[in-house]
N, C-alpha and C positions, 0 to 999 in steps of 0.2 A: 657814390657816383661811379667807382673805377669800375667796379663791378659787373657794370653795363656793357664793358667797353673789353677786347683784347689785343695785346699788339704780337706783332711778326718781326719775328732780330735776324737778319746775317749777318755773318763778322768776317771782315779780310782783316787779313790777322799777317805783316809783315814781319818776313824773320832773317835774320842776318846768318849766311851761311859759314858755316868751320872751314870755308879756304882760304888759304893760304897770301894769297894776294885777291885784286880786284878783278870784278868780271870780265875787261875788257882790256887790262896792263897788267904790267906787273909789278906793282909799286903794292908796298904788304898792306893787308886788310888790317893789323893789328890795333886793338883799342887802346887810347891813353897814351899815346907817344905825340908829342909835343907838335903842337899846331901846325898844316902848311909843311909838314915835312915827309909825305907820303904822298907826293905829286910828279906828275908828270905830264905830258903832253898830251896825252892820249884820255885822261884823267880830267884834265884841265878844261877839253874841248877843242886845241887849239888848230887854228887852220892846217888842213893837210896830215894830222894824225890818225893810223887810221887805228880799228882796235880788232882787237882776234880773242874769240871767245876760251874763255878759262874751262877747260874737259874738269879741272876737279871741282867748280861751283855745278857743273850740268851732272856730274855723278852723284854729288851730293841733293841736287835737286830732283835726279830721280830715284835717289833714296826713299827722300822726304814723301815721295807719291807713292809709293810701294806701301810705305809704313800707313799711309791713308788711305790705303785701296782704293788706289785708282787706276785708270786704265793711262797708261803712257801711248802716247802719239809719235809713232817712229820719224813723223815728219814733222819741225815746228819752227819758226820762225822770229826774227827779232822785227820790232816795230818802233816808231820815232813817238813820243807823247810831249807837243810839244805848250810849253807853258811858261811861265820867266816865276823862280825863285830867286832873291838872292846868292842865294848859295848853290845855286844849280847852272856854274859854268857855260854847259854848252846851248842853254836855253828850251833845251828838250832832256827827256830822259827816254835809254832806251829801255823797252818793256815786250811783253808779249803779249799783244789785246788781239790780232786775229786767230794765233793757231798756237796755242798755250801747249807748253810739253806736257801735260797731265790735268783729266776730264774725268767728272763722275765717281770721284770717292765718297768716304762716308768715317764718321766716326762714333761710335755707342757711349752715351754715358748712362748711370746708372741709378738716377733719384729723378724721375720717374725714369725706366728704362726705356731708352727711347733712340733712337738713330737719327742721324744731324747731318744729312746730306751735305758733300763739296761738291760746287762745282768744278772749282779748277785750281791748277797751281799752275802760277806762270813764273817765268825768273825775269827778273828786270835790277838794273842799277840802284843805289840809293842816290842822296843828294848829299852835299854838305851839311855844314852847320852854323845857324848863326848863332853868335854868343854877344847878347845886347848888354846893354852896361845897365843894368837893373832888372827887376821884377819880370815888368811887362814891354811889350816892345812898342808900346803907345807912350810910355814915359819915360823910357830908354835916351840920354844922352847922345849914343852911338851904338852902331852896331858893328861884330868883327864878324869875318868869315874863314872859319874853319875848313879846306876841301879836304884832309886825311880819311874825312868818311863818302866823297864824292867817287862812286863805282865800286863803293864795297857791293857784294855779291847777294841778291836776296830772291827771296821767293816771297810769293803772296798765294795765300791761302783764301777761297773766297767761298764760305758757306754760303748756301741752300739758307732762305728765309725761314726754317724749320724750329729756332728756337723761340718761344713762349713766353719765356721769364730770366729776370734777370738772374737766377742763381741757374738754369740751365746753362746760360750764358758761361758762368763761372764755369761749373762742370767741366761743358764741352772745352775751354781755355785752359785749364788744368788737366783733362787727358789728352788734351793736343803738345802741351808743353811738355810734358811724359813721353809722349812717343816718340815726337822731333831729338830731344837729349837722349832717351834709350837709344835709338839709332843714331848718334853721334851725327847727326845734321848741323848744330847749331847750340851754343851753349845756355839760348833762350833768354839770356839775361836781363831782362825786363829795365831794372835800375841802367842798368847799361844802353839800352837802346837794340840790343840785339833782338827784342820780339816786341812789336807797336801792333796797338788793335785801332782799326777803326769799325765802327758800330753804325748799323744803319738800320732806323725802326721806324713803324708804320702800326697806326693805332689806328681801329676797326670797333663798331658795334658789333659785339657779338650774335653771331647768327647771319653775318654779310657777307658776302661772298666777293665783293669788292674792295682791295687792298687800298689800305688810306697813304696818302702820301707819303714816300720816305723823306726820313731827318739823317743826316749822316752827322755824327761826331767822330773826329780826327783826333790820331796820335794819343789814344789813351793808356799811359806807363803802368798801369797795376791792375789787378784782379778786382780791388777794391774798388775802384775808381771805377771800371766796366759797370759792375752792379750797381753803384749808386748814384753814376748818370746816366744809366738805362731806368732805374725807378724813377728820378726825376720827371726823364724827357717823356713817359709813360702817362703819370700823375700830370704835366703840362699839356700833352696833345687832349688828354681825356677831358679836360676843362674844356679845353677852347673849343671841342666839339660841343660839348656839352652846354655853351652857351652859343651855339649855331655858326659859330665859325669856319674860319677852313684851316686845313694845315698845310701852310709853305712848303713847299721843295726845296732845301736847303742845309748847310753845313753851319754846324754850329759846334762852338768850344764850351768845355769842361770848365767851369771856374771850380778848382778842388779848395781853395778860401772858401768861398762862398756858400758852394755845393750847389752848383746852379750850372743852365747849360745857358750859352749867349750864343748869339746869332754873329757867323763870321762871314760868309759872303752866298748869296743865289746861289745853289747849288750846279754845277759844270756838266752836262751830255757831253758825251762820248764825240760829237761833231764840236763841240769847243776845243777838243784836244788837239786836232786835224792830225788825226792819226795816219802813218802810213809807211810803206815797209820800209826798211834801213837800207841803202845802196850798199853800205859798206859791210852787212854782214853778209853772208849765204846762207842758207836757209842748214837747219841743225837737224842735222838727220842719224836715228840713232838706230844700229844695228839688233835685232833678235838677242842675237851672241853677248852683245853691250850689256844691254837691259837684264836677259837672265844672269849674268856676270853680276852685278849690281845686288839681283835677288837673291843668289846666293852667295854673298857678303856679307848679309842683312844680320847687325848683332840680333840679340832675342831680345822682344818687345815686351814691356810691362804684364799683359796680359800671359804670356808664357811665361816668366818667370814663375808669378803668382802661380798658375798651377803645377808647376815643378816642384813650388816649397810645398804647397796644399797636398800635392797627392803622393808624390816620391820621399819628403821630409817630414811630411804631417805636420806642418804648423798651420794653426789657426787662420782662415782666410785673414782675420784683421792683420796678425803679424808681419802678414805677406804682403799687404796693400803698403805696410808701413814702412817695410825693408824695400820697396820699389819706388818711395818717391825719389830716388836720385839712384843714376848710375854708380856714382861713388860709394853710396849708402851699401846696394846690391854687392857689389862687388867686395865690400869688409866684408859683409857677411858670408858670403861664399867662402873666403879666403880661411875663414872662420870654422868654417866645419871641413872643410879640404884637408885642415892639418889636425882633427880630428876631433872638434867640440861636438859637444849635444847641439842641435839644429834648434833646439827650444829653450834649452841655458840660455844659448848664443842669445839669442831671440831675444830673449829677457833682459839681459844685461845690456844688450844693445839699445834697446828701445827705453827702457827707464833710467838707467845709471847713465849712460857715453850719451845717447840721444840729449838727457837733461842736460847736464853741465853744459853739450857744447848750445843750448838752448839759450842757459843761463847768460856763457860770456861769447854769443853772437858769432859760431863760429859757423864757416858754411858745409854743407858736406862734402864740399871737394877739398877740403881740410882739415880731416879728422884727424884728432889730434893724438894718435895712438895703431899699434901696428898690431894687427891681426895676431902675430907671434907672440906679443906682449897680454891680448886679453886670453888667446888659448894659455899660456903658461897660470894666469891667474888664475883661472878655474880648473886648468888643472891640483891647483894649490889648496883649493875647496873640498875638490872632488876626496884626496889622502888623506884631508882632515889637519891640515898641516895650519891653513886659518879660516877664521867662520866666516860667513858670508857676510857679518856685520862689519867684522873686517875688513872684507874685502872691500867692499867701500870706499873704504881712506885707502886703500893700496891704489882704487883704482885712477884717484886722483893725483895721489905721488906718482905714478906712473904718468898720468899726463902736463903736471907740471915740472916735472923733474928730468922726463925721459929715461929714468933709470927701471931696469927691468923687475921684474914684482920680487922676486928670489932675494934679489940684493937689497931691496925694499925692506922683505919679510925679516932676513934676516941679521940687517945693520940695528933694525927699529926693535928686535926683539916682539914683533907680532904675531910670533909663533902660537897654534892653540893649545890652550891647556885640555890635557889627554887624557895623563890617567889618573884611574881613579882614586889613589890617595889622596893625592891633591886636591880633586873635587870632591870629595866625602867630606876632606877636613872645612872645606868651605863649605858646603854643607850646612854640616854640624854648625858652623859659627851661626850660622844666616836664621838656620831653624830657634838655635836659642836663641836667638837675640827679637824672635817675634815668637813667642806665644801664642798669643791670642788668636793670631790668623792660622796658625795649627789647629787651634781648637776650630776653629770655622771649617777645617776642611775635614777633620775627623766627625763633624758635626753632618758630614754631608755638600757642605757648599765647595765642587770640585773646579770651579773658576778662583780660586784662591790659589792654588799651586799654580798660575801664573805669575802672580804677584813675587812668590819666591823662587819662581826662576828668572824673575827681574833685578832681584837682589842679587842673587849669585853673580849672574853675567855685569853687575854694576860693580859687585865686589872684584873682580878678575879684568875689569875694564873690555870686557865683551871676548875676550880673549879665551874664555872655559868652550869645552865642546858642548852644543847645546842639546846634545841629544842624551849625551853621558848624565847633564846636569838632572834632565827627566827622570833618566831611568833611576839615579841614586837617590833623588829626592823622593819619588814613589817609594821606592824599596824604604828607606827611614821611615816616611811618614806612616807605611803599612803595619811596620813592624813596632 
């Protein structure tokens, strides 16, 4: 049945910006500091306060449009959008619905490669929070209100109806959340509330030329959650056409228990909000000077990293996609070849040893548990022959749960590699007598068996023999 049918996604995509306090006080933006204690008057709404816009949320926001190629509006404006939350104080929130700072970007993803048109980025306030005494707030005893996040500072991103499917979906929100943290916009933090999607889809007989109703679903917290109540709400409009129905204009919530979307209220035109400009701001007018100033600040964006490692360092386009999902990430690694690793060691070690563990015990990458000086010294440690790479291993673990440096690791533990060759000949000699048989197999021809007894050797030495020595002297015996 779906088959018949396709739908059209745009996403505004809400992002909490890295300043310092709120857009309109100065009472601090910080997440997780204790209820109702980041307030002020201005904040609050209260009569006779007036507010003055924060220069470092509007740098930061036209960071945010640069990194999305878009064209900035020297001239832009704040507007009233007014509506009653609980947790939204002044009864309105301020926003930019006429004359948005930033118009007409774009962002590429790359399965199918495709361009994902924005329209705008505008900066507007957030709201509070309500924190209900249960689950849902239908069977909520009480509800409390939070304002510490009432005027934190944000921008909204609003795609171009462009995307197709819900993993485009993904894509596009995953090279968006890349580029916002490379450019130090916003730390994106989804779990945290500092990047909120909402998703608005319209499902069509294919070959129509006429857009079918949008369905908006609000406030979606993960990547996961975007894709699997975009396929629902996909699979539900496709039905209801498909039995001659129509499709409502309306807003609907996520049941992530359920995996269902529910109907939250008629969806609200822009004449419900009775928008209209703020007395109390002045219109935000930004200098040529400002905005180039801005532009060239701009740290480097995912895409140029990736081709600095690919063409200057030669590593594998994948290594380079991998070492860019976090600024954090980027930034060991750099540190990493700066004090003088192999760009592909690094690479290696980073991505399967230090990437797994911190996979393992859920660490994030702005907490890598290990100093750039600590994994060069290790592999310097490799590189002398001083311990094998199997070794290295365990060092690199004592290294992060101990903090103590690999040297004194190496050297307290007695990890040193075994070198030379008398010592390896006489083990050897043990390993080869003590199997026969598999001698005979390999004099026989079957030369995957001299595996087997450089397994023995390095089990006999406890991984600690060199293993290139073990090669070359086990050859030389067996030949001779």
């Amino acid at each position: 049945m779906t088959n018949q049918y396709e739908m059209m996604i745009g996403l505004e995509v809400h992002v909490e910006l890295a300043a310092d306090t709120k857009l309109f006080c100065r009472c601090s933006s910080r997440f997780g500091d204790p209820p109702n204690t980041n307030i002020c008057p201005v904040c609050l709404g209260m009569p006779g306060a007036l507010p003055q816009a924060n220069m470092e949320a509007v740098r930061l926001a036209t960071r945010a449009a640069i990194a999305l190629n878009c064209s900035i509006n020297p001239v832009s404006k704040f507007d009233r959008k007014n509506y009653f939350y609980p947790d939204l104080p002044k009864g309105y929130q301020v926003t930019q619905f006429y004359e948005p700072i930033a118009q007409g970007g774009y962002i590429w993803i790359d399965d199918p490669r495709k361009k994902i048109r924005i329209n705008r980025v505008h900066i507007e306030e957030d709201a509070g929070k309500s924190v209900h005494a249960g689950d849902e707030i239908i069977t909520a005893e009480y509800s409390l209100v939070d304002c510490n996040r009432a005027g934190v500072p944000l921008i909204e991103i609003v795609s171009e109806p462009d995307i197709s499917s819900p993993e485009e979906a993904r894509q596009y929100l995953e090279k968006l959340q890349g580029l916002l943290k490379f450019a130090r916009v916003s730390d994106v933090k989804m779990e945290e509330g500092s990047m909120r999607v909402d998703c608005n889809i319209s499902v069509r007989r294919k070959g129509s030329q006429v857009p079918g109703a949008p369905v908006e679903m609000k406030n979606l917290s993960s990547f996961r959650a975007v894709v699997r109540a975009l396929a629902y709400e996909f699979q539900r409009q496709a039905q209801v056409l498909e039995q001659g129905g129509q499709i409502v204009r309306e807003t609907r919530h996520w049941d992530e228990t359920e995996q269902v979307t529910r109907v939250l209220r008629t969806k609200e035109s822009s004449d419900d909000y009775r928008y209209f400009p703020d007395a109390d701001l002045p219109r935000l007018e930004l200098s040529q000077g400002f905005i180039e100033e801005v532009r060239n600040e701009m740290p480097k964006l995912p895409d140029e990293i990736v081709s600095y490692y690919v063409d200057e360092l030669g590593l594998p386009e994948y290594d380079a996609r991998v070492l860019t999902l976090d600024p954090s990430l980027a930034e060991f690694f750099d540190a990493c070849v700066s004090l003088g690793a192999d760009p592909k060691t690094a690479s290696n070690w980073i991505m399967v040893e230090l990437l797994g563990y911190m996979k393992a015990e859920n660490i994030p990458y702005e907490n890598i548990p290990l100093s750039p000086e600590y994994l060069v010294s290790m592999l310097e440690l490799i590189n002398k022959g001083v311990i094998s790479g199997k070794i290295a291993k365990d060092v690199l673990v004592i290294m992060i749960e101990t903090g103590q440096d690999p040297r004194t690791i190496v050297k307290e533990r007695g990890l040193e590699q075994i070198s030379d060759d008398e010592s390896i000949a006489r083990i050897v000699d043990e390993v080869i007598a003590a199997h026969p048989s598999v001698v005979e197999e390999i004099k026989a021809g079957k030369a995957k068996a001299v595996g087997f007894l450089v397994g023995q050797v390095m089990k006999h030495t406890k991984g600690k023999a060199n293993p290139a020595k073990v090669n070359t002297i086990l050859r030389d015996k067996l030949l001779s």
